[in-house]
N, C-alpha and C positions, 0 to 999 in steps of 0.2 A: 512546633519546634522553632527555632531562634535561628537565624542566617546566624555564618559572622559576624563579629564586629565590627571587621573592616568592610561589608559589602553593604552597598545602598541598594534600597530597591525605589526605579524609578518606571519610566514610560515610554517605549520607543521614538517616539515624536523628540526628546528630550535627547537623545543619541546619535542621528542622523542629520546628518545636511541637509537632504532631503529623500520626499517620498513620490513618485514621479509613476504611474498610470502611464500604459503604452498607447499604444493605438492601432486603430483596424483600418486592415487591408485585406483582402484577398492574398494569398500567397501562393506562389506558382515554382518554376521550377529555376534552378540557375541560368543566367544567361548574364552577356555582358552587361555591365553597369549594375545588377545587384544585387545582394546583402543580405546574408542569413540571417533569419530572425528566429530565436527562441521563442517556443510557444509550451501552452499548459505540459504535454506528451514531453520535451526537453529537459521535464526534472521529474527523474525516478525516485519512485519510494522510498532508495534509501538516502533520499536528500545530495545528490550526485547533477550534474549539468551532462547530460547524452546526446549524441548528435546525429541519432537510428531517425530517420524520416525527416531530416532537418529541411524547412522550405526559405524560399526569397524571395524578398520585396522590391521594386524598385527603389531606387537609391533617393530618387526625388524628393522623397518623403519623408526625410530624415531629419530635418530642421534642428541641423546642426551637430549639438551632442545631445538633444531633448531626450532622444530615444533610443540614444546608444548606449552600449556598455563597455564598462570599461573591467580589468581584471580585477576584483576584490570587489567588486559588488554584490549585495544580495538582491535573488530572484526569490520573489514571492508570488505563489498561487492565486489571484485573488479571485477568479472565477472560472466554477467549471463543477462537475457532479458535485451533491454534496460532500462525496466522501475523499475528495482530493483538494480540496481546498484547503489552503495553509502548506500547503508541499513548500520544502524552501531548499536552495540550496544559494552557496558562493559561486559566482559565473568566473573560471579560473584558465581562460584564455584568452592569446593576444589577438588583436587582427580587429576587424569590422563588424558587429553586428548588433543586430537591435531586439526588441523586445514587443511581443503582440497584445492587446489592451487586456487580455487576459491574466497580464504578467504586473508587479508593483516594482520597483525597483528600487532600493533603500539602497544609497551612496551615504556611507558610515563618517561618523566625526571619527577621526583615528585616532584623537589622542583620550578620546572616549571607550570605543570597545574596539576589539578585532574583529573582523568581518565574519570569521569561522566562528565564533562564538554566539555572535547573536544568531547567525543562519542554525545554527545547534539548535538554541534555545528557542526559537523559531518552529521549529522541524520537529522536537519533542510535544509543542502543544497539537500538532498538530496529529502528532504519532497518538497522543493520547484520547483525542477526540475532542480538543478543546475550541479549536478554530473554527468549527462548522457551528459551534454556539451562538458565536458571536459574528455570524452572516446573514446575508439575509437572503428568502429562498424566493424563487419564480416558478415556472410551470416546470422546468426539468433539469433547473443551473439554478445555483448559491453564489454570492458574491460579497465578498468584504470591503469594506467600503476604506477610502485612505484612512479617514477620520476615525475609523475602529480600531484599525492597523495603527494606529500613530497612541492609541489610547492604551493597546497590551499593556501590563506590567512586564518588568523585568530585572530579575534579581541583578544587582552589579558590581562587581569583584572589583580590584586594580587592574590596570591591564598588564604585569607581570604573571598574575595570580589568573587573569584570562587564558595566556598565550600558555601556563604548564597544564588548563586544562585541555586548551586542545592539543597538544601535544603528545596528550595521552590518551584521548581521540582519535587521534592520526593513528599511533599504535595500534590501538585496537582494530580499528577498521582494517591494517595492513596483513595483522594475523586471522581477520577474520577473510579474506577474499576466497572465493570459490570461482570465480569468473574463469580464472586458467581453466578447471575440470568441467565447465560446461563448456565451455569453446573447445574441449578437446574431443567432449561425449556428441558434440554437432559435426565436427569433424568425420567421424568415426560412421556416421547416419548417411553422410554425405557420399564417403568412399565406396559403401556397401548398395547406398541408391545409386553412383555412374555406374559402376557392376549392371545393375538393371538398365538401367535409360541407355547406357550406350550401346547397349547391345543390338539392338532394336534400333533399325534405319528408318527416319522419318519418314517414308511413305508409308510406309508400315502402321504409323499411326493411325489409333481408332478413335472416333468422336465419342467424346462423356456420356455422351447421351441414347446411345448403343447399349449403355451397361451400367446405367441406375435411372434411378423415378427421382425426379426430384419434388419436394413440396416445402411450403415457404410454414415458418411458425406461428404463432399467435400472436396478438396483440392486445389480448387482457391484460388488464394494469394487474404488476406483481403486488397487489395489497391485501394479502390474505395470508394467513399465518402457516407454521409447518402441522399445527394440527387442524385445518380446515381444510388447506390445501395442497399442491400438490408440485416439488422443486420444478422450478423453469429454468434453464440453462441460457444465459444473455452470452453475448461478446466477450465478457472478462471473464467469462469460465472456457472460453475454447483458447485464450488468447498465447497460450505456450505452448501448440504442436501435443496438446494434450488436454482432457477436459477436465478443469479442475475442482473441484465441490466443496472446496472453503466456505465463500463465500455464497450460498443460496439465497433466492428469495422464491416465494409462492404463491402460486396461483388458483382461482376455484375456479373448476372445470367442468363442463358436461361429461356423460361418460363417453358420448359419440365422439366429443373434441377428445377426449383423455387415448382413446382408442387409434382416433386419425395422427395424432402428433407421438404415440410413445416411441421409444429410441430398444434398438435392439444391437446387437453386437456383429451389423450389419451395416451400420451405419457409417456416414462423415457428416460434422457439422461442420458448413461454412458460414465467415462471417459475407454477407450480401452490402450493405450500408453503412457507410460510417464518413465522418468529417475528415477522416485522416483517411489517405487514399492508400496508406502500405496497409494499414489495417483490412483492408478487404482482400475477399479470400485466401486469409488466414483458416485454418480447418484441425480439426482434431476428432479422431475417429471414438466411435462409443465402443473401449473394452469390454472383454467380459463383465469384469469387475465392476464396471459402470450400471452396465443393462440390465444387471439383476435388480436396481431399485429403480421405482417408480417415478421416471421424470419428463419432462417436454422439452419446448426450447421456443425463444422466443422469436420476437418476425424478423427484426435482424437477419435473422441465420436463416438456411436452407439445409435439409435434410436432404442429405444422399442415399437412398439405400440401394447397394451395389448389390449386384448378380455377384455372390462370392462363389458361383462355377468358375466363373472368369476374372473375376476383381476383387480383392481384398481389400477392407478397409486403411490399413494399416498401410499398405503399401501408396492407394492413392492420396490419402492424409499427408503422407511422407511427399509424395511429388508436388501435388501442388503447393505446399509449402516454400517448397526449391525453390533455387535460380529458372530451373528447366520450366514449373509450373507458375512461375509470375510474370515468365515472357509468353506461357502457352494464353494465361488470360489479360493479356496487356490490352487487347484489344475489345474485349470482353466488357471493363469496366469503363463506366459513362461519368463525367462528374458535371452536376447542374447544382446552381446558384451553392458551390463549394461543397457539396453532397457528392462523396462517389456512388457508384450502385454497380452489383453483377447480378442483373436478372438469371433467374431460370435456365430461359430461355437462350441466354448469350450465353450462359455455364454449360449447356447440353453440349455446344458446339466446340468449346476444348478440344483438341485432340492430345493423347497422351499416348504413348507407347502401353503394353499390356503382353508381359512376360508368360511364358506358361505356370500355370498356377502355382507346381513344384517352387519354382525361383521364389512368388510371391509368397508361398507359409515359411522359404526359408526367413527370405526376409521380414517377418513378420515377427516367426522367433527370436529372431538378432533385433530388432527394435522394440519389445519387449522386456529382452534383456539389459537394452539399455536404458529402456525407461525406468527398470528396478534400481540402475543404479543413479539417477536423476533423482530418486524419490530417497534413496540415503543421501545425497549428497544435500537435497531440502530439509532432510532432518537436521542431519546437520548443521545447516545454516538457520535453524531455526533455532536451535539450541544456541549457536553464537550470537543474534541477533538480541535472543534474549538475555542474554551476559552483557552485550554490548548496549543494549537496553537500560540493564539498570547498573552499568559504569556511566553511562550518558548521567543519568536521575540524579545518581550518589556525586558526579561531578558537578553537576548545574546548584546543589542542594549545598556545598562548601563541605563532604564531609572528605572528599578524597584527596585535596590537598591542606587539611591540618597540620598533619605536621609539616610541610613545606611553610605554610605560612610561621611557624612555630621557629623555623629557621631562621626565617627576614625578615623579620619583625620591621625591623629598621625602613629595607626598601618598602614594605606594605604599609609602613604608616605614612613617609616621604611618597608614593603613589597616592595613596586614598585626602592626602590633603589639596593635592595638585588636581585629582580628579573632581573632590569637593567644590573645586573653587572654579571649576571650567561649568561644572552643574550651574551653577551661581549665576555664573555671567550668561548661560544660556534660559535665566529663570525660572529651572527647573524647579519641584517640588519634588527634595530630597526628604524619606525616610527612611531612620534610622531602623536597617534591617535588625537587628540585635535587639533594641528595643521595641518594636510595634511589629514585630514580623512572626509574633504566637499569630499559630489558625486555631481555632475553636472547634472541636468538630465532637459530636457527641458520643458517648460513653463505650458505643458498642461498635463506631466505628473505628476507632480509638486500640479494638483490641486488635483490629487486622493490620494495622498501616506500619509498614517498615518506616522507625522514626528516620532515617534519611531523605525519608519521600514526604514527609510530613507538608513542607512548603508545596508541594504541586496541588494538595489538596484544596487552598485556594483557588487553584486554575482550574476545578471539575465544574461542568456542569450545573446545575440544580438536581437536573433530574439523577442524571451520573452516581453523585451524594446520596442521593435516598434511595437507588439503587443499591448502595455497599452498606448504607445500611440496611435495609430489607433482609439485605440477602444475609449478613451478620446475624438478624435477629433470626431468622429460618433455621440456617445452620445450627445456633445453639440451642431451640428450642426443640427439632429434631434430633440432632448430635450425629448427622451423613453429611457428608459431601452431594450436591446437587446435580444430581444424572444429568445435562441438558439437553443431551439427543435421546431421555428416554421421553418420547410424549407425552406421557401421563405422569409420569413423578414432573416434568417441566409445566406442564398444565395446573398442575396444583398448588404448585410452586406458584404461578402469577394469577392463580384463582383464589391461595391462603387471603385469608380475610387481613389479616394486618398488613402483608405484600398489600393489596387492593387498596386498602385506607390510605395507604403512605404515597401510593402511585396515581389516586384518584384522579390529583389535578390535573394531569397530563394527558389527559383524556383515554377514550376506550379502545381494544382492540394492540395492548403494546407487547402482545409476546417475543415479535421479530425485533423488537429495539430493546426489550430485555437482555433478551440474549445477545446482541452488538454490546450492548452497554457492558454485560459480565465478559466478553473476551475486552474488550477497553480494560478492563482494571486489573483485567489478568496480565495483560503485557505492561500494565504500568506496576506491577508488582504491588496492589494492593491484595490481590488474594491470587488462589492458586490455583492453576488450570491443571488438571490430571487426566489420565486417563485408567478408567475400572472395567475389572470385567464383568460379564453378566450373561448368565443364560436364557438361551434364543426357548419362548415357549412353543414355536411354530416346529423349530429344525433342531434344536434341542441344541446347537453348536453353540460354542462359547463366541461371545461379540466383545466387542474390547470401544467403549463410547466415551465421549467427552463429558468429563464433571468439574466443578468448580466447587473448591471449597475455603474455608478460611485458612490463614497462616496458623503453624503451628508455634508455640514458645519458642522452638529453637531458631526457629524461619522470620523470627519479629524483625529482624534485618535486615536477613540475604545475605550480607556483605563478606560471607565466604565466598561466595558466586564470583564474587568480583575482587578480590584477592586471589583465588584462584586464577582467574584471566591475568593480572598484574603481573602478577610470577611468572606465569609463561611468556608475556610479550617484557622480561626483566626489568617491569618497571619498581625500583629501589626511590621510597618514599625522604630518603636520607642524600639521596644524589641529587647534584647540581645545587 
């Protein structure tokens, strides 16, 4: 598919004043003389500047404005897991502070792009899994290098034609916030926990270690697929006061290990170790719903399992979480060469208050209940993300400001001449988007891809691409949609001999990256995530599982998806 006419696609190198690499320091806590420094944890997923665990450097170290920022800059991710690399946002506050060598920091030509725009465009490759491509990996951190970051493409509008799509951006994001109803559902946790904690005078308190076994997880590397082995629960599955199972990887396990580490609905996992010291013991208790499947956890964490005659999970998950439960292990946690840790051993010695059991199943039930409504309120936000997903796509792509351009003609040609001529003087290598901006992409992938997405297809992967085809040619060849968490229709799936031929080069063993690779293209709206149901042959109950399958005729677009969003945040393609 063909950009505008009026949009050039160039190279970020090509757009920026400069590209500027932070530097390492050790970071400690506030104190006079200085200076908050943004690091990898300061830009959230959804492309936002956060300031939850923010630390400081001393000032000395600032040389100058080398590694400061200033408001309307972008922070890029350039090192860190591979799957967070590329995170980007606009740093959109006044005052002092700098940035950790973890961080890239692109100060914009402004008469070139707006800052929200490219951090957008930015943010999207990275949403889609394109930036970790184009990194390069170590023993357990990815890093992008200036020189790759400077080489990106990128599609480029006028910057009148920039500033209506973020505009419409802002929008969206404003009707999508859920932020007020979980700060109001923590609120709510909080009031029903003083209820407990206060009640109970501190001498009264009983040591941790009176009323559970604790033992530390594994440390088998997770490289072993969901049909050999067996989900291991890391940090980023306990990391929301609840355990989350999105995101699994797996382990192969003896049966004596599979026995010593399994999780019962008796349990807290806490986090023991990490670089970020608010991240340690953080904890999330193993529900019902949890224990009934097959899982571990990894060395990170520590497994609590509590005497629930005397202690509920739920209830101690909720404390130490608190205020009450990170001043109970302040003293608990050690940090050495920038490593926090909460041994065992320094965790048994907590003391925490310990209600009669009555109070704790009440409470148990009331944060239960609020956890069901956390989990609509995720659905929800899942569903808007993925509107807002492919309004991002359909904006970056030129299709949702046509007719706006169709209106101003005039200012978009008087822009794109003035922008031409600043390309020029900065020696760019301008192509004409309209003309050399067809992708190729072959027959069968061709039938899945919503033509407004058609330009990202250049920014997939290799492997990504033979993925959506693969899975193209499977689908039609069967004519189902692809069970992925059934193991054996997914086993066959990346065993099918043509799957196999087309994935060969990429070596052996890719089940757990097939499957990453198909929710990537599911949220880039090249095919479609669903969920089917399916009967249980053990318990005969109906199971409701995740499948992927191709776009229907009427879905070749989506772009009711995102019409619909428009109408509701009144955005009028005929205004201004």
């Amino acid at each position: 598919m063909k950009l505008p006419e009026s949009w050039r696609e160039t190279t970020v190198g090509n757009i920026v004043i400069d590209l500027q690499p932070g530097f390492a320091q050790k970071p400690g806590e506030e104190d006079e003389g200085t200076t908050p420094q943004i690091r990898t944890h300061n830009v959230s997923p959804d492309g936002k500047i956060t300031f939850e665990g923010i630390k400081h450097i001393s000032a000395s170290v600032k040389e100058g404005e080398r590694y400061t920022l200033k408001k309307g800059d972008v922070i890029f991710n350039n090192t860190n897991s591979e799957e967070w690399v590329g995170k980007t946002a606009v740093f959109d506050q006044e005052g002092e502070y700098v940035f950790s060598n973890h961080m890239t920091r692109l100060r914009v030509q402004r008469e070139l792009v707006i800052p929200e725009y490219l951090a957008s465009y930015l943010h999207q490759l990275w949403a889609i899994g394109y930036s970790k491509t184009r990194a390069k990996r170590w023993i357990s951190q990815a890093g992008i290098e200036t020189s790759a970051l400077a080489s990106f493409k990128i599609p480029l509008p006028t910057l009148p034609e920039q500033q209506r799509i973020v505009d419409v951006l802002r929008q969206a994001e404003a009707a999508q916030n859920q932020q007020l109803r979980r700060l109001q559902l923590d609120l709510v946790i909080k009031s029903a926990l003083d209820r407990l904690v206060l009640s109970s005078a501190k001498p009264e308190w009983e040591q941790l270690g009176t009323l559970v076994e604790a033992r530390y997880g594994t440390s088998v590397s997770a490289d072993a697929t969901a049909e050999s082995g067996v989900a291991v629960l890391r940090i980023p599955n306990v990391m929301g006061g609840e355990v989350d199972t999105e995101d699994l990887k797996y382990v192969d396990l003896t049966q004596i290990e599979l026995k010593r580490l399994s999780l019962t609905s008796a349990d807290v996992l806490i986090v023991r170790s990490n670089g970020n010291p608010d991240y340690v013991g953080r904890s999330a208790p193993i529900t019902e719903d949890i224990a009934k499947f097959a899982m571990v956890y990894a060395s990170y964490l520590i497994r609590l399992r509590t005497d629930t005659t005397r202690l509920l999970p739920e209830y101690l998950s909720a404390f130490l979480n608190s205020a009450y439960g990170r001043a109970a292990m302040r003293n608990a946690i050690r940090t050495t060469a920038g490593q926090s840790n909460l041994s065992g051993e320094n965790l048994t010695k907590v003391k925490l208050p310990v209600p009669p059991i009555a109070e704790q199943e009440w409470f148990r039930d009331f944060w239960l209940q609020v956890r069901e409504l956390r989990q609509l309120i995720a659905k929800s936000e899942s569903i808007a993300n993925g509107l807002r997903e492919a309004l991002s796509v359909y904006a970056l792509s030129g299709e949702l400001t046509a007719v706006w351009r169709d209106k101003h003609t005039t200012e978009v040609a008087d822009a794109a001449n003035a922008r031409d001529a600043l390309l020029r003087q900065r020696g760019a290598n301008i192509i004409n988007a309209s003309a050399e901006g067809v992708i190729t992409v072959t027959a069968q992938a061709d039938a899945t891809v919503r033509p407004a997405r058609h330009w990202l297809l250049g920014e997939l992967s290799e492997f990504q691409r033979q993925v959506l085809v693969a899975f193209s040619e499977y689908c039609e060849q069967t004519g189902n949609p692809l069970l992925a968490e059934d193991p054996d229709v997914f086993a066959g799936f990346c065993d099918d001999e043509q799957v196999a031929e087309r994935l060969q080069a990429f070596g052996p063993t890719l089940n757990n990256r097939i499957r990453r690779t198909l929710g990537q293209l599911a949220a880039l709206g090249l095919i479609a995530k669903v969920t089917l149901p399916k009967q249980s042959l053990e318990t005969g109950e109906r199971e409701y599982l995740k499948a992927f399958r191709p776009l229907r005729p009427e879905e070749s677009t989506r772009l009711a998806d995102v019409e619909n969003l428009r109408k509701a945040l009144g955005e009028q393609e005929d205004s201004a």
